[in-house]
C-alpha positions in Angstrom: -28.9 -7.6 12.7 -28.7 -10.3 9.9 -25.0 -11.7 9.4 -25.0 -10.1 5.8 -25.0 -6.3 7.4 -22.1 -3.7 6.6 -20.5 -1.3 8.9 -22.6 1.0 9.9 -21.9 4.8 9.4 -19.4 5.7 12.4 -16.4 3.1 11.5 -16.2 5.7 8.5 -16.4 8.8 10.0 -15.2 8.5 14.1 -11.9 9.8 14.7 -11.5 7.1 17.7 -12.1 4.5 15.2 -9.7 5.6 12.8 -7.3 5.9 15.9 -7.7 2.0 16.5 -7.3 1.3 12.9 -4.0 2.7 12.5 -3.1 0.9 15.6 -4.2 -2.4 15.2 -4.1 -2.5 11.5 -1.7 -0.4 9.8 0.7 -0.2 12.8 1.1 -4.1 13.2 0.8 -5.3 9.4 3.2 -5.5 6.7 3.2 -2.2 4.4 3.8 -1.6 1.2 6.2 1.9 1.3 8.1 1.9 -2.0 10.9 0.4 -4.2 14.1 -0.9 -3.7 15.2 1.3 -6.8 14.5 4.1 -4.8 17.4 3.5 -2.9 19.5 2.9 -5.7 23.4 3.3 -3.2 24.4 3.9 0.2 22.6 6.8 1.2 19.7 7.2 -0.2 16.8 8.3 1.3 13.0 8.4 1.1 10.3 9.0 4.2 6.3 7.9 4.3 4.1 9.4 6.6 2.1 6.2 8.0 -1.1 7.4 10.1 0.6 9.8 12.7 4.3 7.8 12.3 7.0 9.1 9.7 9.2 6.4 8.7 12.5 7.0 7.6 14.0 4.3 4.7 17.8 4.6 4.3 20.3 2.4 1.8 22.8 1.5 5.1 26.2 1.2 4.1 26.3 -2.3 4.0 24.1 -2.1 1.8 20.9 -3.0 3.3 17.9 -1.3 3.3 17.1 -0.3 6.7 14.3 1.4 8.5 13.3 3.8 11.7 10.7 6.1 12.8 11.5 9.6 11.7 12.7 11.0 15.6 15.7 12.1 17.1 16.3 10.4 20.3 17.0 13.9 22.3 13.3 15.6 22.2 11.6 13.5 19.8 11.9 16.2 17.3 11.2 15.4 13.3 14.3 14.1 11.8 14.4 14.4 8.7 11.9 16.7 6.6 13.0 15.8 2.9 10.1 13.4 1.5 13.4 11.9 -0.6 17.6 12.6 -0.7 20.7 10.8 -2.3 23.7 10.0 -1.1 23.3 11.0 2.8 26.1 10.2 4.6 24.5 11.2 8.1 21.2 12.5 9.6 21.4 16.1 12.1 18.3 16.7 14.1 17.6 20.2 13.1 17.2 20.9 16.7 20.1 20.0 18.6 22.3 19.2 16.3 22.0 15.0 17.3 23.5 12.7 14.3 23.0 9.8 13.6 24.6 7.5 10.7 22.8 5.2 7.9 22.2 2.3 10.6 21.0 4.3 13.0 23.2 4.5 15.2 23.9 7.7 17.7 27.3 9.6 16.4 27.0 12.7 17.7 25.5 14.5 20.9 26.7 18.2 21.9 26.9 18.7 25.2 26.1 15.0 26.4 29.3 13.6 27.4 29.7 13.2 31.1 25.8 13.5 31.2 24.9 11.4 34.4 23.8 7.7 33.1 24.1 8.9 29.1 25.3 5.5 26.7 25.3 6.9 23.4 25.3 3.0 22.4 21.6 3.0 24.5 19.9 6.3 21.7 20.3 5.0 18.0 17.3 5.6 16.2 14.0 3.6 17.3 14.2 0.4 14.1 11.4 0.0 12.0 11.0 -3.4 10.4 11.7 -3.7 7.0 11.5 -6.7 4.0 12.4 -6.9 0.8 10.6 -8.9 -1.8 9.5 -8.7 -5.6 11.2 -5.1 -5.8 9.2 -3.9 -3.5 10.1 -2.1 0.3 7.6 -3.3 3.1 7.5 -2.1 6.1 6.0 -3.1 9.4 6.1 -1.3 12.7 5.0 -4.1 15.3 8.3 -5.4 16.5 7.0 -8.5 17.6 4.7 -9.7 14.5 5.1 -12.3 12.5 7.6 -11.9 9.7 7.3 -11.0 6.2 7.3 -14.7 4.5 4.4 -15.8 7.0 2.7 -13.2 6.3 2.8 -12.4 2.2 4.8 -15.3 0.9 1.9 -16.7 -0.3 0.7 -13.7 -2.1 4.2 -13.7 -4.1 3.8 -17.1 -4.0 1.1 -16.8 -6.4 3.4 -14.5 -8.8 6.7 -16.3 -8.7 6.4 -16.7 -12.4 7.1 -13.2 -13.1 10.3 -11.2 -12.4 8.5 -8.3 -10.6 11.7 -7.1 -8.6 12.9 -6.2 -12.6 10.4 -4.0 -13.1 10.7 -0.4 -13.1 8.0 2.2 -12.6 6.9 4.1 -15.9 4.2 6.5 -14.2 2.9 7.8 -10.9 -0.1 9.8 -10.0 -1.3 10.4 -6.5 -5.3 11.7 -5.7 -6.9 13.0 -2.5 -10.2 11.8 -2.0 -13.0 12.9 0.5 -13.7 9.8 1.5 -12.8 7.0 4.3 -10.1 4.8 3.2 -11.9 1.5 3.8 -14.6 2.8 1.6 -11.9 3.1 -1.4 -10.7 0.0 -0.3 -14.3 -1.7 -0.1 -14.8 -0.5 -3.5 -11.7 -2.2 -5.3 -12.8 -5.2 -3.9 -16.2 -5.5 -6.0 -17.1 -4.7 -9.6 -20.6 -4.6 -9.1 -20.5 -1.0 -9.4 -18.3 -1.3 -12.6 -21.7 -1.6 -15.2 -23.0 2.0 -14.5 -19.5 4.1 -13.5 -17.1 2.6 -15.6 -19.0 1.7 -19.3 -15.1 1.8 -20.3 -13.4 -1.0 -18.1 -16.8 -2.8 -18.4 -17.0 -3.0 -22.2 -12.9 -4.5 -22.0 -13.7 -6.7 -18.8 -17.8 -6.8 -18.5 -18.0 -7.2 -14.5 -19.7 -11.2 -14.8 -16.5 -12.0 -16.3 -13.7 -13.6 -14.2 -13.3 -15.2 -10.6 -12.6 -14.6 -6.8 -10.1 -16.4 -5.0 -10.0 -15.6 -1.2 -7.7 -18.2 0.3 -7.1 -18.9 3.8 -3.5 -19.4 5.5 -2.6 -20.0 8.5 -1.2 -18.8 11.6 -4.4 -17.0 11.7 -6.8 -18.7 9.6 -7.3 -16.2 7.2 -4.9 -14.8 4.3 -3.8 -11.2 4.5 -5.0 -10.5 1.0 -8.3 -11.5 -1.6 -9.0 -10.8 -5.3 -9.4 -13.0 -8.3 -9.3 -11.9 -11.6 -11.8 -10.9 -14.7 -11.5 -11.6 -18.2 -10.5 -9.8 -21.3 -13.5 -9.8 -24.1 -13.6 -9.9 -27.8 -9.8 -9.3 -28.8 -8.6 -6.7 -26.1 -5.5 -6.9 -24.9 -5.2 -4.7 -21.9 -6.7 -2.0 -19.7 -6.1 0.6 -22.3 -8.1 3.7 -23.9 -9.0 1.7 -26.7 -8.6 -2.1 -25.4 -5.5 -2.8 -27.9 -1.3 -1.9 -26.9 1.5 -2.4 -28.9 3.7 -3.3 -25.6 4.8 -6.4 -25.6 3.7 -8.7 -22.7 5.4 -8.9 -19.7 8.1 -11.6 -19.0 6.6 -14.4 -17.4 3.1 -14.1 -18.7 1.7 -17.1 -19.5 -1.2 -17.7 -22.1 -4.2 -18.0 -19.9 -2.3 -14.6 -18.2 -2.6 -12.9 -21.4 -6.3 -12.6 -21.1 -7.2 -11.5 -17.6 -6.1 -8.5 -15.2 -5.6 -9.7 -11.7 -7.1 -7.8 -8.8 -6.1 -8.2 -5.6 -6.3 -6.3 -2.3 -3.2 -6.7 0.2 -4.1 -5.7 3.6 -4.7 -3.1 4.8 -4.5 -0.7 2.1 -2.6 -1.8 -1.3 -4.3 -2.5 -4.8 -2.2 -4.8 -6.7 -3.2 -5.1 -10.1 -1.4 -7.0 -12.8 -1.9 -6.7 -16.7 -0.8 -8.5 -19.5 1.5 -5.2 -20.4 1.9 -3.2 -16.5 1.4 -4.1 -13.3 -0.6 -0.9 -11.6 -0.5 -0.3 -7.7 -2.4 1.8 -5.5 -1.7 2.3 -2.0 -4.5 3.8 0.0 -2.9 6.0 3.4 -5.8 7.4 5.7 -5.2 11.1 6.4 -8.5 11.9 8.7 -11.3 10.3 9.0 -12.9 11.2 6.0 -9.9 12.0 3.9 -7.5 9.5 2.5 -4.4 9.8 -0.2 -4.0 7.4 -3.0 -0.4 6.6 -4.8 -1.2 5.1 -7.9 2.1 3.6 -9.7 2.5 2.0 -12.9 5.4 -0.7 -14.0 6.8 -1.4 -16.8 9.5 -4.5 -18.5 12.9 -2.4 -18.0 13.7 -2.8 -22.0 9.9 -0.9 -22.2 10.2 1.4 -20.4 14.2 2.5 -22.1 12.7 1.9 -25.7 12.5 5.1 -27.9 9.5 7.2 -27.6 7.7 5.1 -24.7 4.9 6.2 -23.7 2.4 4.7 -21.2 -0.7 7.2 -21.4 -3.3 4.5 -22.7 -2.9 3.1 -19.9 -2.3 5.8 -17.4 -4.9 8.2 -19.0 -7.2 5.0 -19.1 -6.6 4.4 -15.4 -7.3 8.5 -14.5 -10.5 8.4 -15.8 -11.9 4.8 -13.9 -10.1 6.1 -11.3 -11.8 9.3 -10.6 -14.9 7.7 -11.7 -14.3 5.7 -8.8 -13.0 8.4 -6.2 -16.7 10.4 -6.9 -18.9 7.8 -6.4 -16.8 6.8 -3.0 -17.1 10.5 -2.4 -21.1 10.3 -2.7 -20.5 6.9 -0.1 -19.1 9.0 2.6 -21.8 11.8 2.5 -24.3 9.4 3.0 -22.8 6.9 5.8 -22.3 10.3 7.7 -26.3 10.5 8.2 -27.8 9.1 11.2 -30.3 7.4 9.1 -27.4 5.1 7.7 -26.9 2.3 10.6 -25.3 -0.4 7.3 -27.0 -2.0 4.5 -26.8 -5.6 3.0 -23.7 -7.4 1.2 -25.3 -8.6 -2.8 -24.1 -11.6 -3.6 -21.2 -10.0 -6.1 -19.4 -8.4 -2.7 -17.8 -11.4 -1.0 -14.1 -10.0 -1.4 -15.7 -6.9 0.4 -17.6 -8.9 2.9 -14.0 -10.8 3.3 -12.3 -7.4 4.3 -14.8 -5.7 6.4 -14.3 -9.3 8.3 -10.3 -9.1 8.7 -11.3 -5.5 9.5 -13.1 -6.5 12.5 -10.9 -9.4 13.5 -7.9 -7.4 13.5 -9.8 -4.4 15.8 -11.0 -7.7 17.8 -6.9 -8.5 18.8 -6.7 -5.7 21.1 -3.8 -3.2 21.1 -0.4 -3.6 19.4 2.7 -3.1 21.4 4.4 0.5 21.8 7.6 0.6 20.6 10.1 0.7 23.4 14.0 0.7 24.1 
């Protein structure tokens, strides 16, 4: 096949491919899973469902922000079934009646003392991984990967200028989509498609506009995220119904700032898209093969989002409509690549950020299995 091919139809639609990708990808890369405002004090609580894994995120007492999977130690049953709580001051297996406190730790085991070769030290909950940086909660379930500044630095790196860890979230919409999540992905990476779906963002951003900047970093010779950026026309002055806002820029938005939007994907899964007003995020969680949920979160300065009568719809309502736009046509994608005439197409010359994932796509499946996590 010429180098330029696409995936052909099975990596979106086999269930044992999807089982590798979860592994090898989303089980062993940093993960976007939420806010540290979310866990505003000591006890506070929120769980994401990662492939098959449930990962519960807890404010610990000493005020870190810890993480573990979501299974009591005893029989491996759920832990905790709440997607969110406040002010926890322990976790019960609703099984057994196992507790455990806000670092994990093993407090409480009916029946178990004098149990031959039992050290309640030895069954604390399994740790998840967890960083902390611009405001955001990542996540990472490969106990032996590289850590989180090796890996993303340099994509903060690129947005130091901006206090991002200040913002605060204004809006949140979430979609299900019939469709494989590296299509949605695959689409977010180009705007070749933007001309005849989205005549909206296309007359505020035409899709010639702009540049791609896919950099490489070491340890493994690529970067863990691509984008670039496209440019404003005319006067607009954001992704709004109507091109104009009167929300002030955010802090740290320098002039040459003030007229793009930056695009860029974070692998695996998370959109990250910053304009002169918000910064927007999607994150993309596979659910089947052919099924994937979208979070779509929008953020706001803090004085903006506590002024009088805020209201964010011309952007949100803008976003709704490109993004449904985009969730049929990726919907259309995955009926076709499930025929057995589809065995992949050709990249044009305006998909090199999606050519760029497909590759870490392949490279990452190439590495072999991740570890299991043991104790």
């Amino acid at each position: 096949m010429p180098d330029g091919t696409t995936p052909d139809g099975a990596s979106y639609w086999d269930p044992s491919v999807l089982r590798t990708e979860l592994d090898r990808l989303f089980y062993r890369n940093w993960l976007c899973v939420g806010r540290e405002e979310e866990l505003a004090r000591p006890g506070d609580f929120v769980t994401r469902e990662v492939g098959l894994e449930s990962v519960l995120l807890v404010r610990a007492t000493d005020g870190r922000a810890r993480g573990f999977y979501n299974l009591c130690r005893h029989r491996g049953t759920r832990l905790v079934e709440m997607s969110h709580g406040e002010a926890a001051r322990s976790f019960l297996c609703p099984y057994h009646a196992w507790s455990y406190d806000l670092e994990g730790r093993l407090i409480g085991a009916p029946h178990m003392p004098g149990t031959e070769e039992f050290d309640r030290a030895e069954y604390g909950l399994h740790p998840v991984r967890v960083a902390s940086a611009g405001g955001f909660l990542w996540a990472n379930l490969d106990p032996g990967g590289p850590d989180f500044a090796t890996a993303l630095g340099p994509f903060l790196a690129k947005f130091e200028r901006l206090p991002l860890a200040d913002l605060r979230r204004g809006a949140h919409q979430e979609y299900e989509v019939e469709a494989n999540w590296k299509i949605l992905v695959e689409n977010f990476s180009e705007c070749y498609h933007c001309a005849p779906v989205h005549p909206g963002l296309n007359r505020i951003t035409p899709y010639l506009s702009g540049a791609n900047d896919a950099t490489f970093h070491p340890p493994r010779g690529r970067s863990l995220f691509a984008g670039g950026y496209m440019e404003l026309t005319r006067d607009y002055q954001s992704m709004t119904r109507t091109g104009y806002t009167d929300r002030p820029r955010l802090p740290g938005v320098r002039a040459e700032d003030a007229r793009r939007i930056y695009y860029y994907v974070v692998f695996p899964n998370l959109f990250f898209s910053l304009h002169p007003d918000y910064l927007m995020v999607h994150r993309c969680w596979p659910v089947s093969p052919t099924h994937s949920r979208v979070e779509n979160d929008f953020y706001f300065a803090p004085a903006t989002v506590a002024a009088p009568g805020f209201d964010p719809s011309d952007a949100v309502g803008m976003w709704d409509e490109i993004n449904r736009q985009d969730w049929h046509v990726c919907e259309l994608a995955q009926a076709g690549m499930s025929s057995r005439a589809w065995t992949g197409g050709r990249y044009s010359s305006k998909e090199t950020l999606v050519r760029d994932f497909d590759a870490f796509v392949r490279e990452e499946l190439a590495r072999g299995a991740s570890p299991r996590q043991r104790r």
